[in-house]
C-alpha positions in Angstrom: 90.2 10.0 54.1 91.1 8.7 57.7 90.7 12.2 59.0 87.5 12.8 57.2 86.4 10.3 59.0 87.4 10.8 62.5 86.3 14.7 62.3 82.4 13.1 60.9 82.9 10.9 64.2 84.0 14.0 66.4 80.5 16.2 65.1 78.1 12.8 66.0 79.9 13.1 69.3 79.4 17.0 69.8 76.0 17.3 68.2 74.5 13.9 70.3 76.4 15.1 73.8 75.5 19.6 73.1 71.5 18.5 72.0 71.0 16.1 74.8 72.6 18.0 77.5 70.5 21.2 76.1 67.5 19.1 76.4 68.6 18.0 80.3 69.2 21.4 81.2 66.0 22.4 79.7 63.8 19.8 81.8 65.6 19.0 84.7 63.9 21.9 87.1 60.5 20.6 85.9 61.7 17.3 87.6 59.9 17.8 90.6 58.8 15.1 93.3 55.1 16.3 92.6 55.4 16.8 88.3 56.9 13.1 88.8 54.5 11.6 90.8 52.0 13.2 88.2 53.5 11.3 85.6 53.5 8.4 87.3 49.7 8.3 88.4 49.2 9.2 84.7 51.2 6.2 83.3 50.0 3.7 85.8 46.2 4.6 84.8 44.9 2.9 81.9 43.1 5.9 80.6 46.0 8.2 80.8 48.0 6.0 79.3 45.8 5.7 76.3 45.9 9.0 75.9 49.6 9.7 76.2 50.5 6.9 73.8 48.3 8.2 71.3 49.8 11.8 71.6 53.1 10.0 71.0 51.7 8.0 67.7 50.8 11.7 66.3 54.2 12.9 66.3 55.2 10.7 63.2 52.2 12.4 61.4 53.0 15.7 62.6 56.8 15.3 61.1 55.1 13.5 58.9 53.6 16.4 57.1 56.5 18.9 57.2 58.1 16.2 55.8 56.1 16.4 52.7 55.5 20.6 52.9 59.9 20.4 52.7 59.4 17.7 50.0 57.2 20.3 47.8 58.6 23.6 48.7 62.3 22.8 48.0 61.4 20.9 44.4 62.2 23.5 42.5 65.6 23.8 43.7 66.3 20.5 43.7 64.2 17.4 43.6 64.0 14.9 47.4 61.9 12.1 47.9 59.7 11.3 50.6 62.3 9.9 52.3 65.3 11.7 52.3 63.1 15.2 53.3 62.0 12.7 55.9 65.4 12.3 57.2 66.6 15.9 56.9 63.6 17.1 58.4 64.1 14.8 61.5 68.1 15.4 61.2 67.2 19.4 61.2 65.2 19.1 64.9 68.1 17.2 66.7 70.9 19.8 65.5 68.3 22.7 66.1 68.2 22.0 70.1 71.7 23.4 70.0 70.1 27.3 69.6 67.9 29.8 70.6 65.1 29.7 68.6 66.4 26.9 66.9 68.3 28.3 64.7 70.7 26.0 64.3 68.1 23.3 62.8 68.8 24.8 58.9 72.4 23.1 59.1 71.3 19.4 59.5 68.7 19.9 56.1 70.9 21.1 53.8 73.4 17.9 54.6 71.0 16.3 52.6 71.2 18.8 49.1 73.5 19.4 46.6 76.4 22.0 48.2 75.8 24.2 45.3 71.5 24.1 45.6 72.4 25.0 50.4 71.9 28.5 49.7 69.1 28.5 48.4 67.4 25.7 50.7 68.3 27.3 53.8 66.3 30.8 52.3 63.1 28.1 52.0 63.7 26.3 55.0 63.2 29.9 57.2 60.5 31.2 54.6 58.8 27.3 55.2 58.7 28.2 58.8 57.3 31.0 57.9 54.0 29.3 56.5 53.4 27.9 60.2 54.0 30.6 61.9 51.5 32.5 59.9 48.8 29.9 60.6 49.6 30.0 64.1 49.7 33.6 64.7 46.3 33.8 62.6 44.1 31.3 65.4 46.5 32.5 68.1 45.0 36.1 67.8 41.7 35.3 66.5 41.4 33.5 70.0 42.8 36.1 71.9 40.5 38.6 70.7 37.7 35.9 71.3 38.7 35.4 75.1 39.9 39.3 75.9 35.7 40.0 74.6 34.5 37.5 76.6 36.9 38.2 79.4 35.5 40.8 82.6 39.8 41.4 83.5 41.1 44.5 82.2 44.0 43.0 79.7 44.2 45.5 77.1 47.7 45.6 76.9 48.3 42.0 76.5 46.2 42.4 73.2 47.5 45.3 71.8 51.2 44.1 72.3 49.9 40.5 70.6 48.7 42.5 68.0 51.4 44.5 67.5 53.7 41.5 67.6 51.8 39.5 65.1 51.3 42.3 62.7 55.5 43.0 62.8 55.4 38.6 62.2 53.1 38.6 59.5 54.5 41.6 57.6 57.9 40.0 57.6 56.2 36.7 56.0 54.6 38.7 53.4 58.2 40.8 52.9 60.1 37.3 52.7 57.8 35.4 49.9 57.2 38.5 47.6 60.9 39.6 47.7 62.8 35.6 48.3 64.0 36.0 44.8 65.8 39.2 45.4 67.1 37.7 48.8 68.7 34.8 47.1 70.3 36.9 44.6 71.6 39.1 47.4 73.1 35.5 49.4 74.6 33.8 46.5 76.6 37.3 45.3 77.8 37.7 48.9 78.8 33.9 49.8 79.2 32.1 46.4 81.2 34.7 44.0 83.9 31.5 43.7 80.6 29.1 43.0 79.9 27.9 39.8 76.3 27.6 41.4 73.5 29.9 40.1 70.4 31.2 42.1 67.0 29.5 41.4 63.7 31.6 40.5 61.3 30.9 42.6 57.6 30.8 41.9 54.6 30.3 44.0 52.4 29.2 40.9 50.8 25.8 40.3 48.8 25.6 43.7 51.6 25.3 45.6 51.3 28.5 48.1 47.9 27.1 48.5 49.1 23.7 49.8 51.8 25.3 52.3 49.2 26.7 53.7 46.6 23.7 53.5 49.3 21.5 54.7 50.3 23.8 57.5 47.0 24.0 58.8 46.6 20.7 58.9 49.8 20.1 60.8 48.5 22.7 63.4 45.3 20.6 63.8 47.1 17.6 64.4 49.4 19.3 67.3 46.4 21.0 68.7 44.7 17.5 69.2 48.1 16.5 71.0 47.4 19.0 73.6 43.6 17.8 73.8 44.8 14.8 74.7 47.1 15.7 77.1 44.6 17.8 78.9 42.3 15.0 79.4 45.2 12.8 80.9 44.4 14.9 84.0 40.3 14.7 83.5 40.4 18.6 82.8 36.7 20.1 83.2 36.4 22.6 80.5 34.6 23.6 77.5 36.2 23.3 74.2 35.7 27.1 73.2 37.5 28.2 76.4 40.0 25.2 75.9 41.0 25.7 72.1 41.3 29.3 72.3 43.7 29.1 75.4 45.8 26.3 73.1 45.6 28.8 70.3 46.9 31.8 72.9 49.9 29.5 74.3 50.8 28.4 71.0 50.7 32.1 69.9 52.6 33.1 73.2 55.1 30.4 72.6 55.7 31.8 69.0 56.3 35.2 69.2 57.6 35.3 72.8 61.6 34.9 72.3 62.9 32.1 74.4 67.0 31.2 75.4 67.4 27.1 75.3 68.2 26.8 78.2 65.0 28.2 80.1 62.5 27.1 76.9 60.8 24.3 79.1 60.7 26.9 82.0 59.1 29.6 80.1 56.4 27.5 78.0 55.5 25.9 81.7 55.1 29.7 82.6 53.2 30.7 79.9 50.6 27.4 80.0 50.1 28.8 83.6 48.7 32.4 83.0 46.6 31.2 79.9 45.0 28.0 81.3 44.9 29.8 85.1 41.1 29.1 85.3 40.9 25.5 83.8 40.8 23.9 87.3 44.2 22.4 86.8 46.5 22.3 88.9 49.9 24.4 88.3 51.8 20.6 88.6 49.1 19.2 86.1 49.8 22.3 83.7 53.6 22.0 83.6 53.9 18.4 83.0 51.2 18.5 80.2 53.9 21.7 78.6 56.6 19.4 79.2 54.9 16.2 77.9 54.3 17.9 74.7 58.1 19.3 74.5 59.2 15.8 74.9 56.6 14.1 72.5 57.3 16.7 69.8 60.8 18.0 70.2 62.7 15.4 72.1 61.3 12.1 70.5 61.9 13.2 67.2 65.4 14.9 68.2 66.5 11.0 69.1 65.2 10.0 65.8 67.1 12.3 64.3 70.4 11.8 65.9 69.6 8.3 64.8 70.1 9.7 61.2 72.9 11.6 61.6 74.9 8.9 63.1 74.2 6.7 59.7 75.5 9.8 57.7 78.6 10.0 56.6 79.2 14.0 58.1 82.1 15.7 57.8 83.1 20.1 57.7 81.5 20.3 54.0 78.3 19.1 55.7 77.2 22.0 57.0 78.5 24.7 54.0 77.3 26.3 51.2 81.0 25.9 49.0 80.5 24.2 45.8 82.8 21.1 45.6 83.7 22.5 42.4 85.0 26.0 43.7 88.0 27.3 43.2 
């Protein structure tokens, strides 16, 4: 029992000191003098402030939602309230800092399931994803086909490889939700022959593909609205049309483009340079605002999250799929 609980005291300590120095390494070259002075002209002006401190209040409702999306796609496997997918949701972004891609994030959320249902929850919690990705490579290309039309610059490669990108996305989405049955069989004969454990049908009756989708939509409203406001912390001079459908190109570029931890900040700074090059902004203005939406989205939550993990009693079985009645 001591030992149980020293190694749960040894994995807080790795997962709090590995997430938070990822998330250094990741920032630190945006810390210039002139991205800091930005911040601080934007912080010390009533306006911007307003605005930031709004975009921060949203990220409870964004969590919020895939909070309840996780609540309702995992039910049939096992039933969670409100609050406990609230807390392996939140639990799940901390731990997922510590890969590319973060795809580490499925080993906080099934802490919080039965060891004989993780299996099957870590299938849903990459076909869940899924759901938002789709949405977001839906308005992400619908808006890069509005903007190359509208465009005089010869970019017809950077629409055909989005395209093709997006089609090889969405065909894997459709692959994973029609055959996610057949996958699960195929997991729990390869890593639970000892289990006791069976593998769960899962059906997308009832209404409930229609609200992963509703609900996904909505979340990607809510983070659009973050980047709105952000914007207008340095009084950008655009019209909406140009400026959603350059958020709906990063967000799309930011998706499909793969991205090491280390360099994520780096390369989403990048990208919000070549889409928003003609907003008037300046390339200072356009990092931080990249950077302030990491933070708000990623890192905020990430310390709520190590919050939870800290009150959980982890240990090795945490993060396994073993029934505790295995042989």
């Amino acid at each position: 029992m001591k030992s149980n609980k020293l190694i749960g005291i040894l994995l807080k300590l790795i997962i709090g000191v590995a997430s938070f120095a990822i998330i250094y390494w990741r920032i630190k070259k945006e810390l210039t003098v002139e991205n800091m002075d930005l911040l601080v002209d934007a912080l010390t002006n009533s306006s911007g402030l307003l605005l930031i401190a709004t975009s921060i209040l949203l990220f409870p409702v964004n969590w919020g939602i895939e909070s309840y999306k996780w609540m309702l796609i995992t039910a049939q496997i096992q039933k969670i309230n409100y609050v406990t997918s609230t807390k392996s949701v939140y639990a799940g972004i901390c731990v997922g800092n510590l890969a590319p891609g973060r795809a580490t994030e499925f080993l906080a959320k099934i802490h919080f399931f039965k060891p004989e249902n993780r299996i099957s929850i870590t299938v849903l919690h990459f076909v869940n994803g899924m759901f938002q990705l789709s949405i977001t490579v839906l308005f992400g290309l619908l808006a890069l086909l509005l903007r190359s039309n509208s465009s005089q610059t010869n970019d017809e490669w950077l629409k055909t490889i989005s395209i093709i990108l997006s089609a090889v996305v969405m065909l894997g989405f459709v692959l994973a939700l029609f055959n996610i049955n057949k996958l699960m069989n195929w997991l729990y004969k390869r890593f639970s022959k000892h289990s006791s454990a069976q593998a769960v049908h899962i059906s997308w009756g009832n209404g409930l593909l229609g609200k992963l989708f509703f609900f996904a939509f909505v979340r990607y409203l809510v983070f659009s609205f973050q980047f709105i406001l952000l914007m207008h912390v340095f009084n950008v001079q655009a019209n909406y049309v140009y400026l959603l459908t350059g958020i709906y190109i990063y967000f799309l570029f930011t998706t499909i483009i793969p991205m090491f931890s280390i360099i994520e900040a780096a390369v989403r700074t990048a990208i919000a340079l070549v889409v928003f090059s003609d907003l008037g902004l300046s390339n200072a203005a356009l990092a931080v605002v990249a950077v302030l939406l990491w933070l708000i989205n990623i890192v905020f939550p990430s310390i709520v999250g190590y919050v939870i993990l800290l009150r959980e009693n982890l240990s090795l079985s945490s993060f396994t799929f073993k029934n505790k009645n295995a042989s």
